[in-house]
mmJSON file of the N, C-alpha and C atoms, coordinates in Angstrom:
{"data_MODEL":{"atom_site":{
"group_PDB":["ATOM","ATOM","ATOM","ATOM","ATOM","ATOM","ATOM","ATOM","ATOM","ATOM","ATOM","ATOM","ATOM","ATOM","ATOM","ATOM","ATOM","ATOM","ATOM","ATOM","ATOM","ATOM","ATOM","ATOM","ATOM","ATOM","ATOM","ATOM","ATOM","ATOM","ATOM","ATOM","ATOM","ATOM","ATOM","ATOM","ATOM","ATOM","ATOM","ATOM","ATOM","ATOM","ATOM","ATOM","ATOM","ATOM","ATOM","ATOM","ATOM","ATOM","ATOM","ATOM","ATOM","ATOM","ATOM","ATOM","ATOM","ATOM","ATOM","ATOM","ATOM","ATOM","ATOM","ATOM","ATOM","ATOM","ATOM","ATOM","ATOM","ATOM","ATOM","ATOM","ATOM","ATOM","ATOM","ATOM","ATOM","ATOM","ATOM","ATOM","ATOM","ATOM","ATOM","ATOM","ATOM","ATOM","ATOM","ATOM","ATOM","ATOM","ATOM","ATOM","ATOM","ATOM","ATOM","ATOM","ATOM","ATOM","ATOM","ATOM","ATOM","ATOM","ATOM","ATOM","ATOM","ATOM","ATOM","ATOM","ATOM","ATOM","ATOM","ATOM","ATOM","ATOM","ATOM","ATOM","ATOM","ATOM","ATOM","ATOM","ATOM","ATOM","ATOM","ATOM","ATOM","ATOM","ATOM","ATOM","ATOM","ATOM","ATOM","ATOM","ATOM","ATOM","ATOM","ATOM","ATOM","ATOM","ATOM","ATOM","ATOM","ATOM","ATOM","ATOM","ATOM","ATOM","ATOM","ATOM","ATOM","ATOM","ATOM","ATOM","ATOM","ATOM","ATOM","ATOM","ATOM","ATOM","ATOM","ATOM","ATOM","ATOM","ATOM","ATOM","ATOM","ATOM","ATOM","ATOM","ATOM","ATOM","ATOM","ATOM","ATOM","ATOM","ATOM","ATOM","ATOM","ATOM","ATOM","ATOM","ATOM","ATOM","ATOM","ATOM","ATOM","ATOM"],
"id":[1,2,3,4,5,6,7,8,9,10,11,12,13,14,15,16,17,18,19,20,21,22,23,24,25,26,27,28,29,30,31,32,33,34,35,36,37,38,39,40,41,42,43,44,45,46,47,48,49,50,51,52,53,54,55,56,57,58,59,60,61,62,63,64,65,66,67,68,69,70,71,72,73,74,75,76,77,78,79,80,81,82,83,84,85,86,87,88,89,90,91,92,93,94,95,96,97,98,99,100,101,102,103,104,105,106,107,108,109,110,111,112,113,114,115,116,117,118,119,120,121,122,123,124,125,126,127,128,129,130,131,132,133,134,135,136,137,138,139,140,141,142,143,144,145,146,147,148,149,150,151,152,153,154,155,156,157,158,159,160,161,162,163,164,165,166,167,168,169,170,171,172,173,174,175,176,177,178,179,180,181,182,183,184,185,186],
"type_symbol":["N","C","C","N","C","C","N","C","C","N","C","C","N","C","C","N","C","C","N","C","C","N","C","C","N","C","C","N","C","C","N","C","C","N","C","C","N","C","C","N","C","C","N","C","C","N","C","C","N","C","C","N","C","C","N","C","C","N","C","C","N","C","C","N","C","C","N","C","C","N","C","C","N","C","C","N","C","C","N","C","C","N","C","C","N","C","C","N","C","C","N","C","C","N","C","C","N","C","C","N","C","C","N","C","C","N","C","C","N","C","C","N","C","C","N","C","C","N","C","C","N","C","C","N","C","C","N","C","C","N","C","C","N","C","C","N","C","C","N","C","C","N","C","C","N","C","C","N","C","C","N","C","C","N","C","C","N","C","C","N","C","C","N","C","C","N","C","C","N","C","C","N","C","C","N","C","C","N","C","C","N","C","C","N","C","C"],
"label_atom_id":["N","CA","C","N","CA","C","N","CA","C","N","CA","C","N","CA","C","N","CA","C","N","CA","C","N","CA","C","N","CA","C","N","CA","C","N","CA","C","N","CA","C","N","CA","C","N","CA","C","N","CA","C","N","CA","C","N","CA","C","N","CA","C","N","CA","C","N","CA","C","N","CA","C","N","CA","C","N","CA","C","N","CA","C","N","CA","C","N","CA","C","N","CA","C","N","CA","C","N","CA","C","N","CA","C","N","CA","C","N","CA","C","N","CA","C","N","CA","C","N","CA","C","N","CA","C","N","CA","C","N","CA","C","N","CA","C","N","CA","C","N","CA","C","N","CA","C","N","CA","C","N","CA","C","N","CA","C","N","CA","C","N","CA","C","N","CA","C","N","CA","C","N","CA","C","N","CA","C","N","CA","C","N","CA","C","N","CA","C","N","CA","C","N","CA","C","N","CA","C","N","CA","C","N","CA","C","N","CA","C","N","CA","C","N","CA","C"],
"label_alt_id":[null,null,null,null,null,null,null,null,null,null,null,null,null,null,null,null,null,null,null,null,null,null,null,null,null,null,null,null,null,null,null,null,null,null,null,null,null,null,null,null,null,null,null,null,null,null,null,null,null,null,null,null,null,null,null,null,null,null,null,null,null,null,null,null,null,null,null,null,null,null,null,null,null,null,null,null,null,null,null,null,null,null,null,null,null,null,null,null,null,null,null,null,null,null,null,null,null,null,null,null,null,null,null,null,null,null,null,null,null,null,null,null,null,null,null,null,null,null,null,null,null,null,null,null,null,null,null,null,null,null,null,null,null,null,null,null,null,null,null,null,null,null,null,null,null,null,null,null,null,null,null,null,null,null,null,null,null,null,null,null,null,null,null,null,null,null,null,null,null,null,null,null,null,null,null,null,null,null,null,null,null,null,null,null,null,null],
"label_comp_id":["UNK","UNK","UNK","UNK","UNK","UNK","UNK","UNK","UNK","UNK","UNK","UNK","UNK","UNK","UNK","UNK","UNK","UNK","UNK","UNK","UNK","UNK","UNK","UNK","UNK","UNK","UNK","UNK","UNK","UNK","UNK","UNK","UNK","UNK","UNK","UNK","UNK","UNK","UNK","UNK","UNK","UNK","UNK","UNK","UNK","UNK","UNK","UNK","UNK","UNK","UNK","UNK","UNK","UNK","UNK","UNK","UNK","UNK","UNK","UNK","UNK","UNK","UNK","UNK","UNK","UNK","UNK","UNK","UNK","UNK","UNK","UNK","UNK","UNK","UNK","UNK","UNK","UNK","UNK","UNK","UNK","UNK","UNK","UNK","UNK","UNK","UNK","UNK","UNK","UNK","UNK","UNK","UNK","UNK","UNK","UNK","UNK","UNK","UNK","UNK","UNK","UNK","UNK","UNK","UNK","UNK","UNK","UNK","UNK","UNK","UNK","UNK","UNK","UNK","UNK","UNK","UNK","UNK","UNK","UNK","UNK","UNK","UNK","UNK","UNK","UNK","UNK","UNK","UNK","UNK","UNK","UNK","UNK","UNK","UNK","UNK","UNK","UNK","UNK","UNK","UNK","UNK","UNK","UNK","UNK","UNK","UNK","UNK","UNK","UNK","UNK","UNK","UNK","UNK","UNK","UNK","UNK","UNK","UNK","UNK","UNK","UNK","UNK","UNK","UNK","UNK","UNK","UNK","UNK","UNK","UNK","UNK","UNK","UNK","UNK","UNK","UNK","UNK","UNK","UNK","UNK","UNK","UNK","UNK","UNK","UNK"],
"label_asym_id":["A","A","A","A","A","A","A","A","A","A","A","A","A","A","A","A","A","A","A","A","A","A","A","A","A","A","A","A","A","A","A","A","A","A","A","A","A","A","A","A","A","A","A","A","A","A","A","A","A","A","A","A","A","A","A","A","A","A","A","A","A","A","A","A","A","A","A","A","A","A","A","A","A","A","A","A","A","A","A","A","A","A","A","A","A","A","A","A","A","A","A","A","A","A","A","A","A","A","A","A","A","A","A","A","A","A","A","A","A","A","A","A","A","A","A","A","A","A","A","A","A","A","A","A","A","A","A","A","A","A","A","A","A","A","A","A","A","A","A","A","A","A","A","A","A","A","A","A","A","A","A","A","A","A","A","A","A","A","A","A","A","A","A","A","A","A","A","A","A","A","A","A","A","A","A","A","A","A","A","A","A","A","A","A","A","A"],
"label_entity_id":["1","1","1","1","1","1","1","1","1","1","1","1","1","1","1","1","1","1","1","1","1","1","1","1","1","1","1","1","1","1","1","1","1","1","1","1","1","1","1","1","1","1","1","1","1","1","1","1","1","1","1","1","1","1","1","1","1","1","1","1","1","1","1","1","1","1","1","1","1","1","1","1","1","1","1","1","1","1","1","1","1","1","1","1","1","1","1","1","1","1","1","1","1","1","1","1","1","1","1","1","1","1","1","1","1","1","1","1","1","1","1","1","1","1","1","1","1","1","1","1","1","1","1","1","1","1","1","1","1","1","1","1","1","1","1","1","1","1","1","1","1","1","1","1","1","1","1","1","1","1","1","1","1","1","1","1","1","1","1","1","1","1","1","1","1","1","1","1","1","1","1","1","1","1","1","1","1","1","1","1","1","1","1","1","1","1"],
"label_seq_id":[1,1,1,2,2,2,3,3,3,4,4,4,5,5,5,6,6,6,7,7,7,8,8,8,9,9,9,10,10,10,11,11,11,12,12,12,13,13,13,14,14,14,15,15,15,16,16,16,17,17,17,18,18,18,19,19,19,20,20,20,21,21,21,22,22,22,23,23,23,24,24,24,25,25,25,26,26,26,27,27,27,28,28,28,29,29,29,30,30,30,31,31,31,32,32,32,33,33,33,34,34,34,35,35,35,36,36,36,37,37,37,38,38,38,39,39,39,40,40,40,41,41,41,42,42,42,43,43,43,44,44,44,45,45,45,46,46,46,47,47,47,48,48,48,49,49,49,50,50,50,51,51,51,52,52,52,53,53,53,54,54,54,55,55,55,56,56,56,57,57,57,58,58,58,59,59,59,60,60,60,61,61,61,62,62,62],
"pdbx_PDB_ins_code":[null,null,null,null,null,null,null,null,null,null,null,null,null,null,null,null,null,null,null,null,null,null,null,null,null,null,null,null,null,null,null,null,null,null,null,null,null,null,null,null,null,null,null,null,null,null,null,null,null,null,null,null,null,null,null,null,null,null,null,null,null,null,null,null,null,null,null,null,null,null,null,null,null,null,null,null,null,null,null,null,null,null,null,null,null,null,null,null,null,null,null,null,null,null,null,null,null,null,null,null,null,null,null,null,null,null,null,null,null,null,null,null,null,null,null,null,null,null,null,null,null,null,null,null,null,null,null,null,null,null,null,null,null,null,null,null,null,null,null,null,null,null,null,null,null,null,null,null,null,null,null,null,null,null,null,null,null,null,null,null,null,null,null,null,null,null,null,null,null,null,null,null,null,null,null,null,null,null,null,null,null,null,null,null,null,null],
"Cartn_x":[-0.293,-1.277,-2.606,-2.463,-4.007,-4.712,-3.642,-3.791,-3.536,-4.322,-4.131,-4.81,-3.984,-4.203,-3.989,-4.449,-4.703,-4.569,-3.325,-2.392,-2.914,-3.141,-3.433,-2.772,-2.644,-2.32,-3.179,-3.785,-4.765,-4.049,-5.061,-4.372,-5.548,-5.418,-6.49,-6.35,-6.642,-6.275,-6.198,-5.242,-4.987,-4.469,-4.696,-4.438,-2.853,-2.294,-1.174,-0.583,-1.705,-0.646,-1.763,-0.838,-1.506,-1.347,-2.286,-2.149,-2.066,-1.011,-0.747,-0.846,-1.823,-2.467,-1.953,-1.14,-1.047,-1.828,-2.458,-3.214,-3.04,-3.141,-2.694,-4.282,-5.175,-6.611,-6.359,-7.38,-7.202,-7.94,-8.715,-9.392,-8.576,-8.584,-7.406,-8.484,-9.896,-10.458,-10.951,-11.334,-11.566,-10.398,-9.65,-8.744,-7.717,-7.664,-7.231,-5.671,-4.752,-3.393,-3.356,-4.502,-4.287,-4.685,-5.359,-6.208,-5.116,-4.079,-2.691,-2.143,-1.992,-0.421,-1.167,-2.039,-2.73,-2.617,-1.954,-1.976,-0.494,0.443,1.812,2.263,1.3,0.996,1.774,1.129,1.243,2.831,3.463,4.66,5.792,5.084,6.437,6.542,5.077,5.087,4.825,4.612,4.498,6.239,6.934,8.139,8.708,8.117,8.185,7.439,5.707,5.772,5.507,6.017,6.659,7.981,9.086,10.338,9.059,8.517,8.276,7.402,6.367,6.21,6.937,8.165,9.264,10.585,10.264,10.92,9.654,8.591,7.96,8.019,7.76,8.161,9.328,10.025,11.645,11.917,11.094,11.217,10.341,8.438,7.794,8.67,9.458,9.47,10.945,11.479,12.802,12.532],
"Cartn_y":[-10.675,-9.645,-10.003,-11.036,-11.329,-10.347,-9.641,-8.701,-9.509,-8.927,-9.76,-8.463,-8.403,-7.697,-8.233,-7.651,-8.143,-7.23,-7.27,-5.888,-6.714,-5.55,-5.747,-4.398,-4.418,-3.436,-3.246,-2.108,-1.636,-0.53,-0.646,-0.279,0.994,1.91,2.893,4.03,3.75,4.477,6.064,6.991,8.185,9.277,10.269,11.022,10.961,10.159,9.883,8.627,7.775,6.973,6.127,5.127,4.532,4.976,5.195,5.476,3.67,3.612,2.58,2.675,2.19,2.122,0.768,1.183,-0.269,-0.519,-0.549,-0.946,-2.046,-1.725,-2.8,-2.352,-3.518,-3.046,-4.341,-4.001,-5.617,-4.664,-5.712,-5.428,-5.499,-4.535,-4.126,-4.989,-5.265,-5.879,-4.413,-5.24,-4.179,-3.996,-4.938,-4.756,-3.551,-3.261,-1.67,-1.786,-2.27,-2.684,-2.864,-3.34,-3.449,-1.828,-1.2,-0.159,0.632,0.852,1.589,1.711,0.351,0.018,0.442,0.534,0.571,2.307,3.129,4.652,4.785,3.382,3.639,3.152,1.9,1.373,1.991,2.978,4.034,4.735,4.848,5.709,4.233,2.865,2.26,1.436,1.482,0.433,1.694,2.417,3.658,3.395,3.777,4.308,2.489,2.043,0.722,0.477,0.802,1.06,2.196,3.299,4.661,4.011,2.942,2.623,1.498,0.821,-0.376,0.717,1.553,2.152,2.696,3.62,3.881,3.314,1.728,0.545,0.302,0.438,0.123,0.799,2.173,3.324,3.297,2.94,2.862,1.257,0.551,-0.778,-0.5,0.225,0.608,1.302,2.329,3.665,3.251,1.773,1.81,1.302],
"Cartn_z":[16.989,17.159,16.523,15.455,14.869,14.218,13.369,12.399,11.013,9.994,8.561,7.341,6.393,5.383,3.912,2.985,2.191,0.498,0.124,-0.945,-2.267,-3.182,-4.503,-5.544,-6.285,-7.454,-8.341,-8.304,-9.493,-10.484,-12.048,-12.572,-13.194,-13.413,-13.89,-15.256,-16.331,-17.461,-17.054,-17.592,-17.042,-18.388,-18.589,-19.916,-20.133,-21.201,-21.392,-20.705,-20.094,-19.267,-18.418,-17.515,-16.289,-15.065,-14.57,-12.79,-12.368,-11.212,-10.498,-9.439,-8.491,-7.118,-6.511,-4.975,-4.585,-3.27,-3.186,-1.684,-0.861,0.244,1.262,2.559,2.554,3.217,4.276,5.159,6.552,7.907,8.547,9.508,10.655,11.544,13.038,13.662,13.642,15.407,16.386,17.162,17.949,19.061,18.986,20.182,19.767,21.371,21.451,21.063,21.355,20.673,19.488,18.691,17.137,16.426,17.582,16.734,16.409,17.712,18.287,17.142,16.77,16.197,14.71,14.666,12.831,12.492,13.765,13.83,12.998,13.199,12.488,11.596,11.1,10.046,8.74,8.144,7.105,7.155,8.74,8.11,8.303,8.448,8.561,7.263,6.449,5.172,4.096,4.329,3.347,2.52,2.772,2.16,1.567,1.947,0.967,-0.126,0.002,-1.336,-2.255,-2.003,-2.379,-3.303,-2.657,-3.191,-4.934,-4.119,-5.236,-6.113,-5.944,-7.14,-7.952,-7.086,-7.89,-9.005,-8.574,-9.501,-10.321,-10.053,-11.185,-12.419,-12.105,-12.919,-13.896,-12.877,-13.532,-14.827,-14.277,-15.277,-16.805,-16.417,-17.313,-18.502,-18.031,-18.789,-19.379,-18.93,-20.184,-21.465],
"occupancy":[1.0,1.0,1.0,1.0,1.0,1.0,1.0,1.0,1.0,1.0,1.0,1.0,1.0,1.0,1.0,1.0,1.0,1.0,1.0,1.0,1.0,1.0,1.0,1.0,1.0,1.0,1.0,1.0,1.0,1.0,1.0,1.0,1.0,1.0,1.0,1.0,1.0,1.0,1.0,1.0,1.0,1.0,1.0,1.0,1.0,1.0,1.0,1.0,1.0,1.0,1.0,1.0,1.0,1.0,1.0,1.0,1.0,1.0,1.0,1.0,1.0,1.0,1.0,1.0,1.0,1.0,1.0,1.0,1.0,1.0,1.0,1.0,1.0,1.0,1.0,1.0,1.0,1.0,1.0,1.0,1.0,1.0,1.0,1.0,1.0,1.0,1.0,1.0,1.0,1.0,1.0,1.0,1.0,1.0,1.0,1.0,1.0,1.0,1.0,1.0,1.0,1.0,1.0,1.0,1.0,1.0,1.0,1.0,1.0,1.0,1.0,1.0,1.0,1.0,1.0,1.0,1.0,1.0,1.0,1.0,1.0,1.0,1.0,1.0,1.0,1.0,1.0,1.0,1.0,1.0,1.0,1.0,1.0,1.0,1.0,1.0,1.0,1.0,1.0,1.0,1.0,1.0,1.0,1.0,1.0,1.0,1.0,1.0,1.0,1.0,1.0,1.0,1.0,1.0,1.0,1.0,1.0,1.0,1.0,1.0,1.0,1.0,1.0,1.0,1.0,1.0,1.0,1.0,1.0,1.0,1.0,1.0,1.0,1.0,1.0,1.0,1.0,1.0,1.0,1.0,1.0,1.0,1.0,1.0,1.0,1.0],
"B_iso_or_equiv":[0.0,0.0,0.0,0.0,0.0,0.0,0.0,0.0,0.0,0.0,0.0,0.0,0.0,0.0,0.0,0.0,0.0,0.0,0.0,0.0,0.0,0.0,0.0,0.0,0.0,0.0,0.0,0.0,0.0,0.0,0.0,0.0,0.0,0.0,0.0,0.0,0.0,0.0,0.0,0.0,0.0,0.0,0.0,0.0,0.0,0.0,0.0,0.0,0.0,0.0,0.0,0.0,0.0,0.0,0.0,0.0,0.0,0.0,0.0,0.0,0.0,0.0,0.0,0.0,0.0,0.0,0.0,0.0,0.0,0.0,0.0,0.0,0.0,0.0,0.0,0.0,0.0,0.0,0.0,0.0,0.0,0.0,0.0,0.0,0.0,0.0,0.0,0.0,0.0,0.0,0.0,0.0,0.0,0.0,0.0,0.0,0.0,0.0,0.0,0.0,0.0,0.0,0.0,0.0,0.0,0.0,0.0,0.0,0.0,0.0,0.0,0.0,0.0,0.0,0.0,0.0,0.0,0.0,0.0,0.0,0.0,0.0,0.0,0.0,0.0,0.0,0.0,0.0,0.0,0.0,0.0,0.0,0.0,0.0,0.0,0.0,0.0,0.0,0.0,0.0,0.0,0.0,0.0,0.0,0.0,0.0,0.0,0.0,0.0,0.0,0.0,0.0,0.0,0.0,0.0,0.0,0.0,0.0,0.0,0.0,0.0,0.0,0.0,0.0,0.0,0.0,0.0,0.0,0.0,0.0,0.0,0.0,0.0,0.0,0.0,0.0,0.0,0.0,0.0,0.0,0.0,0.0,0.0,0.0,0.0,0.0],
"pdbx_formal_charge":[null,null,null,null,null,null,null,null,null,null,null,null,null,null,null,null,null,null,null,null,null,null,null,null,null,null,null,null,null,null,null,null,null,null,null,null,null,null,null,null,null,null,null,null,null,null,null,null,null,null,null,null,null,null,null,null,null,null,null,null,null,null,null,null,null,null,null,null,null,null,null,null,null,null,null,null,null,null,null,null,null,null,null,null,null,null,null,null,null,null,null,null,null,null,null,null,null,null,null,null,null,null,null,null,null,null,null,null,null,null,null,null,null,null,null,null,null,null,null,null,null,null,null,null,null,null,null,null,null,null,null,null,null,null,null,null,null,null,null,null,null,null,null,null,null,null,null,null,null,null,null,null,null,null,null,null,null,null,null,null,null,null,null,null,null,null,null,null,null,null,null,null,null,null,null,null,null,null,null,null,null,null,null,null,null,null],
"auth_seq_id":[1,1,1,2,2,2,3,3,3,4,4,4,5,5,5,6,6,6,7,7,7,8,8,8,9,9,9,10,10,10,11,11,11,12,12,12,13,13,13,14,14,14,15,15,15,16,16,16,17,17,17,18,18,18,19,19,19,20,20,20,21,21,21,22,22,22,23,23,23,24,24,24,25,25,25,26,26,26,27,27,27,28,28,28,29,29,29,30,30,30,31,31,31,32,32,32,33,33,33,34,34,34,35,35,35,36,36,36,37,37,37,38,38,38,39,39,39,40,40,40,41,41,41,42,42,42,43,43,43,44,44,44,45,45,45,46,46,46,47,47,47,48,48,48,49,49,49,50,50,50,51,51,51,52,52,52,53,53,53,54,54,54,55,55,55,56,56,56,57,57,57,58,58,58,59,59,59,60,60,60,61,61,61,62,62,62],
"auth_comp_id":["UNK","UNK","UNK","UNK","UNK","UNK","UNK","UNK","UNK","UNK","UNK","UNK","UNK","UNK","UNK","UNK","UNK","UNK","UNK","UNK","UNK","UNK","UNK","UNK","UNK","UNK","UNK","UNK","UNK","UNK","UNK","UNK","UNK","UNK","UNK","UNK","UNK","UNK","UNK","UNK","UNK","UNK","UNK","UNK","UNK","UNK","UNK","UNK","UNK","UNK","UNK","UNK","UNK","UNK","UNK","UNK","UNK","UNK","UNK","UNK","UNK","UNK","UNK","UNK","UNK","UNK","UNK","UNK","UNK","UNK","UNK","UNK","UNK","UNK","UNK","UNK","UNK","UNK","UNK","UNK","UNK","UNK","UNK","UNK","UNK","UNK","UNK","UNK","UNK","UNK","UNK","UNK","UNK","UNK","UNK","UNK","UNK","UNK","UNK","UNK","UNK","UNK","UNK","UNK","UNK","UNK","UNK","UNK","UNK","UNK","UNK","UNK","UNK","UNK","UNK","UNK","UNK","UNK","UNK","UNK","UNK","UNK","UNK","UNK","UNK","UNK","UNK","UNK","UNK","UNK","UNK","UNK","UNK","UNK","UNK","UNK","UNK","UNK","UNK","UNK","UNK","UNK","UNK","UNK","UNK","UNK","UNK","UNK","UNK","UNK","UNK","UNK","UNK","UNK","UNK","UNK","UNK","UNK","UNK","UNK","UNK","UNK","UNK","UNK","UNK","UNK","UNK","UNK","UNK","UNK","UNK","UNK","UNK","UNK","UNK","UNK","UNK","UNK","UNK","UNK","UNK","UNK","UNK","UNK","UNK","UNK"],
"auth_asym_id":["A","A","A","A","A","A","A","A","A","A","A","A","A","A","A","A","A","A","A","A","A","A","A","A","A","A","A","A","A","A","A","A","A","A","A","A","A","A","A","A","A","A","A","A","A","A","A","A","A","A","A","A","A","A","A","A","A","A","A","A","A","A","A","A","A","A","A","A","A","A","A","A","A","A","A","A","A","A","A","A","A","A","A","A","A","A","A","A","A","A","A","A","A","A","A","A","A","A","A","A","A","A","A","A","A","A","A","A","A","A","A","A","A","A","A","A","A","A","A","A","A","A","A","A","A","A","A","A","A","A","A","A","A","A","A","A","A","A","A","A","A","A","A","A","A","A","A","A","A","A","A","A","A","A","A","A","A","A","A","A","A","A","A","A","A","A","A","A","A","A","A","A","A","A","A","A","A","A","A","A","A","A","A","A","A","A"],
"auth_atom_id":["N","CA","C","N","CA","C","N","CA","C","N","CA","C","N","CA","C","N","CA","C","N","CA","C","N","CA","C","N","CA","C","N","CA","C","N","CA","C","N","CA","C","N","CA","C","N","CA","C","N","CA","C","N","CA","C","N","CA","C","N","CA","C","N","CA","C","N","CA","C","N","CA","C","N","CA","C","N","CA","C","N","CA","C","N","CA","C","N","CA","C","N","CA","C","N","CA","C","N","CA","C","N","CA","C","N","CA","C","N","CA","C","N","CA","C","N","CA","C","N","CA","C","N","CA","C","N","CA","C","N","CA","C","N","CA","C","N","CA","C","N","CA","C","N","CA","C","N","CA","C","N","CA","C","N","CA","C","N","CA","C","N","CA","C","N","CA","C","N","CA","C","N","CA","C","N","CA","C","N","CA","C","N","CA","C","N","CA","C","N","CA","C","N","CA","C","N","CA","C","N","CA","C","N","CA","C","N","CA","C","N","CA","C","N","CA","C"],
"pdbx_PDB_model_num":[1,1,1,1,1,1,1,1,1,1,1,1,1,1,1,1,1,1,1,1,1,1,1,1,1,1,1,1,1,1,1,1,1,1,1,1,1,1,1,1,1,1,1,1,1,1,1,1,1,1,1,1,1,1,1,1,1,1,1,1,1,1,1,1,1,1,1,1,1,1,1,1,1,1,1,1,1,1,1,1,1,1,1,1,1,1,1,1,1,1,1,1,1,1,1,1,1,1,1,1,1,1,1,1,1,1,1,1,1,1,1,1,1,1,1,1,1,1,1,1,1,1,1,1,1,1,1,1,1,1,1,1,1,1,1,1,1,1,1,1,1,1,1,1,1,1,1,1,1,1,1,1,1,1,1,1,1,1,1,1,1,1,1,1,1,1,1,1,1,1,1,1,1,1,1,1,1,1,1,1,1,1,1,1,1,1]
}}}
């Protein structure tokens, strides 16, 4: 498809704690199949890292 992205982890001081941001950013193109598929993007890599923040959490806080 000639799609490419590009994930990082930020980290942001927070009252009592760290906020942990994981982003995943990348240019779709203009082509209309990439724009499509970038509409489902979010609910098929979402709950992956929903799980890895949730191991992160879980490793931090023992």
């Amino acid at each position: 498809m000639g799609m490419s992205s590009t994930g990082s982890v930020e980290l942001a001081a927070d009252a009592g704690g760290t906020k942990v941001f994981w982003v995943d950013a990348g240019d779709l193109g203009m082509n209309p199949m990439n724009r499509w598929f970038g509409l489902f993007l979010d609910g098929m890599i979402g709950p992956d890292f929903e799980k890895g923040l949730s191991n992160i959490k879980k490793i931090v806080e023992k």
